[in-house]
C-alpha positions as a Python dict, from the first residue, in 0.01 Angstrom:
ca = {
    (1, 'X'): (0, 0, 0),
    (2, 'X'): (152, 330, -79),
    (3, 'X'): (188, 599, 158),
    (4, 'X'): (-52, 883, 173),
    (5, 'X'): (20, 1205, 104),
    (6, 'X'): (80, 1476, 415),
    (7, 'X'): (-251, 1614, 536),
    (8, 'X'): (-461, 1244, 443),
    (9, 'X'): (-517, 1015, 730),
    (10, 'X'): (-699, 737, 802),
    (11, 'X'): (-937, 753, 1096),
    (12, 'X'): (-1252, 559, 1265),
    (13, 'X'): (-1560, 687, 1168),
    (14, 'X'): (-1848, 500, 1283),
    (15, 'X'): (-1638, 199, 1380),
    (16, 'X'): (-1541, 208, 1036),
    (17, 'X'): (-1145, 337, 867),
    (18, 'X'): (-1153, 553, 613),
    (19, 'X'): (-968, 850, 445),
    (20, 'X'): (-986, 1184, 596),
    (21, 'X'): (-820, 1544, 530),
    (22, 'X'): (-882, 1851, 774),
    (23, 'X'): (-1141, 2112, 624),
    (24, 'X'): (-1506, 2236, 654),
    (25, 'X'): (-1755, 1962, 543),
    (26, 'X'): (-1925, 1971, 186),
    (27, 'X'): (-2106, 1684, 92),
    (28, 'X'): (-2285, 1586, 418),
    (29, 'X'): (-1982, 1363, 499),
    (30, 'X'): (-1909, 1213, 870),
    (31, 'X'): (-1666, 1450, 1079),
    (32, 'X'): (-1452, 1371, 1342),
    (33, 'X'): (-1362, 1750, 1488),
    (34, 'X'): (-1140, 1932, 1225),
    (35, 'X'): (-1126, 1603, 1026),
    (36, 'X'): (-1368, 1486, 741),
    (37, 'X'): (-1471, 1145, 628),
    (38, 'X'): (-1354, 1103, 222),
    (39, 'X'): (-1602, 876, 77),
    (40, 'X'): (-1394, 669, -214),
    (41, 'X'): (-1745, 573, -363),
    (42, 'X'): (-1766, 913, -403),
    (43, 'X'): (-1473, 1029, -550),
    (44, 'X'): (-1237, 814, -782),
    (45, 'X'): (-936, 1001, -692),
    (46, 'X'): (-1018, 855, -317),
    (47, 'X'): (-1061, 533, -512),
    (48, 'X'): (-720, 523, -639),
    (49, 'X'): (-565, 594, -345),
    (50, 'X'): (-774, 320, -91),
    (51, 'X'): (-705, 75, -404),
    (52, 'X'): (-315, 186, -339),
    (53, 'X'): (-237, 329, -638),
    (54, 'X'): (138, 495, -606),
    (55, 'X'): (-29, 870, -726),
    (56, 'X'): (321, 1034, -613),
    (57, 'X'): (105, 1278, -429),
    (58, 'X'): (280, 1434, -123),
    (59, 'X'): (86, 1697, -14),
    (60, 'X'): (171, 2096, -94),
    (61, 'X'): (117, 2033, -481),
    (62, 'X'): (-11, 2262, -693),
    (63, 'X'): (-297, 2124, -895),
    (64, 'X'): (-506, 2124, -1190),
    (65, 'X'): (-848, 1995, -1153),
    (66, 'X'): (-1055, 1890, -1457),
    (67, 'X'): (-1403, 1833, -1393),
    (68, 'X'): (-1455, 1970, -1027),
    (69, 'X'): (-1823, 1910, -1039),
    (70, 'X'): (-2015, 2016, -704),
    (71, 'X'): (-1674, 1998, -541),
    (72, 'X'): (-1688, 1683, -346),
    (73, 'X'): (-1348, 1537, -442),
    (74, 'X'): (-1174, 1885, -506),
    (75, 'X'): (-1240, 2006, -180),
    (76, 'X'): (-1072, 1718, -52),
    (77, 'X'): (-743, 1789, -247),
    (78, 'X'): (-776, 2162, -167),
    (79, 'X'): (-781, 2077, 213),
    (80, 'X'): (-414, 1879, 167),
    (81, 'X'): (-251, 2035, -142),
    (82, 'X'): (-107, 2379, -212),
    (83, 'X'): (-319, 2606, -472),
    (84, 'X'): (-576, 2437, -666),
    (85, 'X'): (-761, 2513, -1011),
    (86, 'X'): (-1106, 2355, -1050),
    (87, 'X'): (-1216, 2340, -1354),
    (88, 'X'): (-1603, 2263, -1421),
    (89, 'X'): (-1819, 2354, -1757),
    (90, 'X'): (-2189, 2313, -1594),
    (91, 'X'): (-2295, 2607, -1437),
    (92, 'X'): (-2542, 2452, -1206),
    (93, 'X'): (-2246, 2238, -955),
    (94, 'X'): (-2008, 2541, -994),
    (95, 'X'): (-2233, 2698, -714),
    (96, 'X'): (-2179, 2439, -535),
    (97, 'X'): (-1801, 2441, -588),
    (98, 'X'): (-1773, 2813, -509),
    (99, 'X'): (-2001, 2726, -161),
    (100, 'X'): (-1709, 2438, -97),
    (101, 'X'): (-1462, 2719, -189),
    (102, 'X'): (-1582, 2997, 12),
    (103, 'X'): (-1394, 2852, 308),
    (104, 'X'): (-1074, 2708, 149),
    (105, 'X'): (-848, 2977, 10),
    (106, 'X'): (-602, 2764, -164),
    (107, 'X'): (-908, 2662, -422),
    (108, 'X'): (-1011, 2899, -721),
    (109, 'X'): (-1293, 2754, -863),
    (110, 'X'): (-1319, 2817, -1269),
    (111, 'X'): (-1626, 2819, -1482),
    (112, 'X'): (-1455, 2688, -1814),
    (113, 'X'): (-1474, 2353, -2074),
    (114, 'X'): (-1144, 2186, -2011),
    (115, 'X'): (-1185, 2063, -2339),
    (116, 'X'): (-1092, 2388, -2414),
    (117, 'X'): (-752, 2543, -2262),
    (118, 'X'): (-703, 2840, -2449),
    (119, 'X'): (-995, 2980, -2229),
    (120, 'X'): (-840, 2941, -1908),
    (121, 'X'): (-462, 2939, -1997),
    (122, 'X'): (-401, 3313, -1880),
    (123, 'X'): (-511, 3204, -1487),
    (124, 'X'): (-322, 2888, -1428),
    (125, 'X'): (26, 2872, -1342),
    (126, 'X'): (264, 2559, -1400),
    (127, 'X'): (97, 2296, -1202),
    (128, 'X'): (243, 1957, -1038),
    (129, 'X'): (-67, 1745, -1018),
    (130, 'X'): (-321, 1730, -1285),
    (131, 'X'): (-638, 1541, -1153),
    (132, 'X'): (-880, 1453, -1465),
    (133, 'X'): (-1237, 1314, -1351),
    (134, 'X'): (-1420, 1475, -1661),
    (135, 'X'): (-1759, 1235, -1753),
    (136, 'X'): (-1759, 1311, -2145),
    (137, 'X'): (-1613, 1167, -2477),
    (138, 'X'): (-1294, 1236, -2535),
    (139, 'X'): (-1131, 1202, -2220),
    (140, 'X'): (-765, 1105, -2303),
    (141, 'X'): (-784, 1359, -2547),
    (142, 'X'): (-910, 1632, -2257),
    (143, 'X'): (-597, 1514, -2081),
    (144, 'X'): (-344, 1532, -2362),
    (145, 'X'): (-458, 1898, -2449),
    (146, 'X'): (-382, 2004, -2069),
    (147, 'X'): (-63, 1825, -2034),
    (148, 'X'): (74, 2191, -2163),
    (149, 'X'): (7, 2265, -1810),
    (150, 'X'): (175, 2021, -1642),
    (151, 'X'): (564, 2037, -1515),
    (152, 'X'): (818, 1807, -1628),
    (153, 'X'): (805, 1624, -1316),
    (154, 'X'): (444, 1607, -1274),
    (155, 'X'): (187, 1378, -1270),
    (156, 'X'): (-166, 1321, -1421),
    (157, 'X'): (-414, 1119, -1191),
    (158, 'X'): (-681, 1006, -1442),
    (159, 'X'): (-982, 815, -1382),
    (160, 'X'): (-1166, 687, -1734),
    (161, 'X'): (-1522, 637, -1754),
    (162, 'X'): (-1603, 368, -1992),
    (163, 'X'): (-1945, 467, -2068),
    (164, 'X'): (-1863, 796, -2079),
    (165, 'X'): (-1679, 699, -2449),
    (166, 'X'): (-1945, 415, -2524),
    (167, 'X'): (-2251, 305, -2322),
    (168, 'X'): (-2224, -63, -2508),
    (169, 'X'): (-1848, -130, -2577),
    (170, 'X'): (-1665, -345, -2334),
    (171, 'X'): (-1506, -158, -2085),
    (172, 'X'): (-1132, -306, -2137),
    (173, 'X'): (-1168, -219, -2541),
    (174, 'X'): (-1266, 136, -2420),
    (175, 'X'): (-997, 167, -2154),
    (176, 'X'): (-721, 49, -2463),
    (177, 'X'): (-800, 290, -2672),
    (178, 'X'): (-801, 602, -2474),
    (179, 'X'): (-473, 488, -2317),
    (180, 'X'): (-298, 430, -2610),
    (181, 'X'): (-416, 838, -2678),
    (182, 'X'): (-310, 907, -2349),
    (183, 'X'): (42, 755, -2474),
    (184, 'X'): (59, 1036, -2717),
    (185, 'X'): (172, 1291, -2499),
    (186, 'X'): (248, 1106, -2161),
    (187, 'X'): (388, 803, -1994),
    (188, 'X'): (179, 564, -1849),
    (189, 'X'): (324, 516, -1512),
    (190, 'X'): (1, 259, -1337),
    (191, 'X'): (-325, 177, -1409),
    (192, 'X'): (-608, -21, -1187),
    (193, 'X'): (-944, -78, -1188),
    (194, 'X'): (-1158, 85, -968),
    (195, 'X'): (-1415, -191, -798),
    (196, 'X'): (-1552, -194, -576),
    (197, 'X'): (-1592, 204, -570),
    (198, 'X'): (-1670, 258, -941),
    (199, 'X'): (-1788, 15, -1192),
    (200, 'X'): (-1638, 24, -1529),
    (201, 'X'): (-1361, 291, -1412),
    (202, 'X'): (-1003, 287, -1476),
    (203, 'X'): (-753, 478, -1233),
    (204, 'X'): (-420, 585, -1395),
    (205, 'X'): (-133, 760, -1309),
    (206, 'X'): (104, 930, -1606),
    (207, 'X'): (401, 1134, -1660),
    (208, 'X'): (441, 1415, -1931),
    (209, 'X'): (702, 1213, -2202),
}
């Protein structure tokens, strides 16, 4: 099992361990004073790191977030990490990502289509960490056209959907072909499958080539 990053701990909650990081509750999660409960079914980034995926993560990064939704996994990573950029498309969960980062200073919540990088290229500085959790077609291709913002170092924490790219396909086909996209512009480092938190989902971890 790797080792968590600085600021993620595991911790009883109802008789039960799970992940936690120290920050104001979002989702209606379990608290334990300062710390919150982070529910992997809930977040595949959680996922990857109860299924012990080595995500290099130490804590401190700066990170790019693609596909923030309503906030529920980003806040996480905002309560542990250095500054993070959320990126979400849907106007509707971007309220609730600016309500989970009213409280959280190190999270600046954007109202953009990562698909689209141009648009939000002028606000984000070189980044460590790019987290992709992004629920339409195209997703290895989302991730190559970010990897401009990603250091030389850096990592990209992916989770695929499988019918995100095709609701009938079988899942391993789907998970082939947008990895050997993702190998056009990164190094495949890991990948795992994400059962029991998230059917047909495939965690990966990648380097910039």
């Amino acid at each position: 099992m790797s080792e968590l990053p600085d600021g993620v701990e595991r911790r009883q909650f109802d008789g039960e361990s799970r992940l936690a990081t120290q920050g104001e509750p979002v989702y209606g999660e379990p608290t334990d004073g300062e710390w919150r409960a982070w529910d992997a079914r809930r977040s595949k980034l959680g996922a990857m790191l109860e299924t012990g995926m080595d995500t290099g993560l130490a804590g401190g990064e700066t990170v790019l977030y693609l596909g923030a939704a309503a906030g529920t996994t980003v806040s996480h990573v905002a309560d542990f990490a250095g500054p993070t950029y959320a990126v979400e498309f849907a106007p509707r969960p971007t309220r609730d990502l600016l309500d989970a980062a009213e409280p959280r200073d190190r999270l600046f919540p954007l109202l953009k289509d990562a698909r689209k990088p141009e648009t939000y290229a002028h606000v984000v500085e070189p980044v460590d960490v790019i987290v992709q959790d992004v629920a339409t077609r195209g997703q290895a291709a989302v991730a190559n056209a970010n990897a401009q913002f990603l250091d030389g170092e850096g990592r990209l924490l992916a989770a695929i959907k499988a019918r995100s790219e095709d609701v009938v396909a079988d899942p391993s086909e789907v998970f082939e072909r947008e990895l050997a996209t993702l190998r056009e512009a990164y190094e495949v480092l890991e990948t795992r499958r994400l059962e029991p938190f998230h059917d047909s989902h495939l965690g990966v971890v990648a380097r910039p080539k």
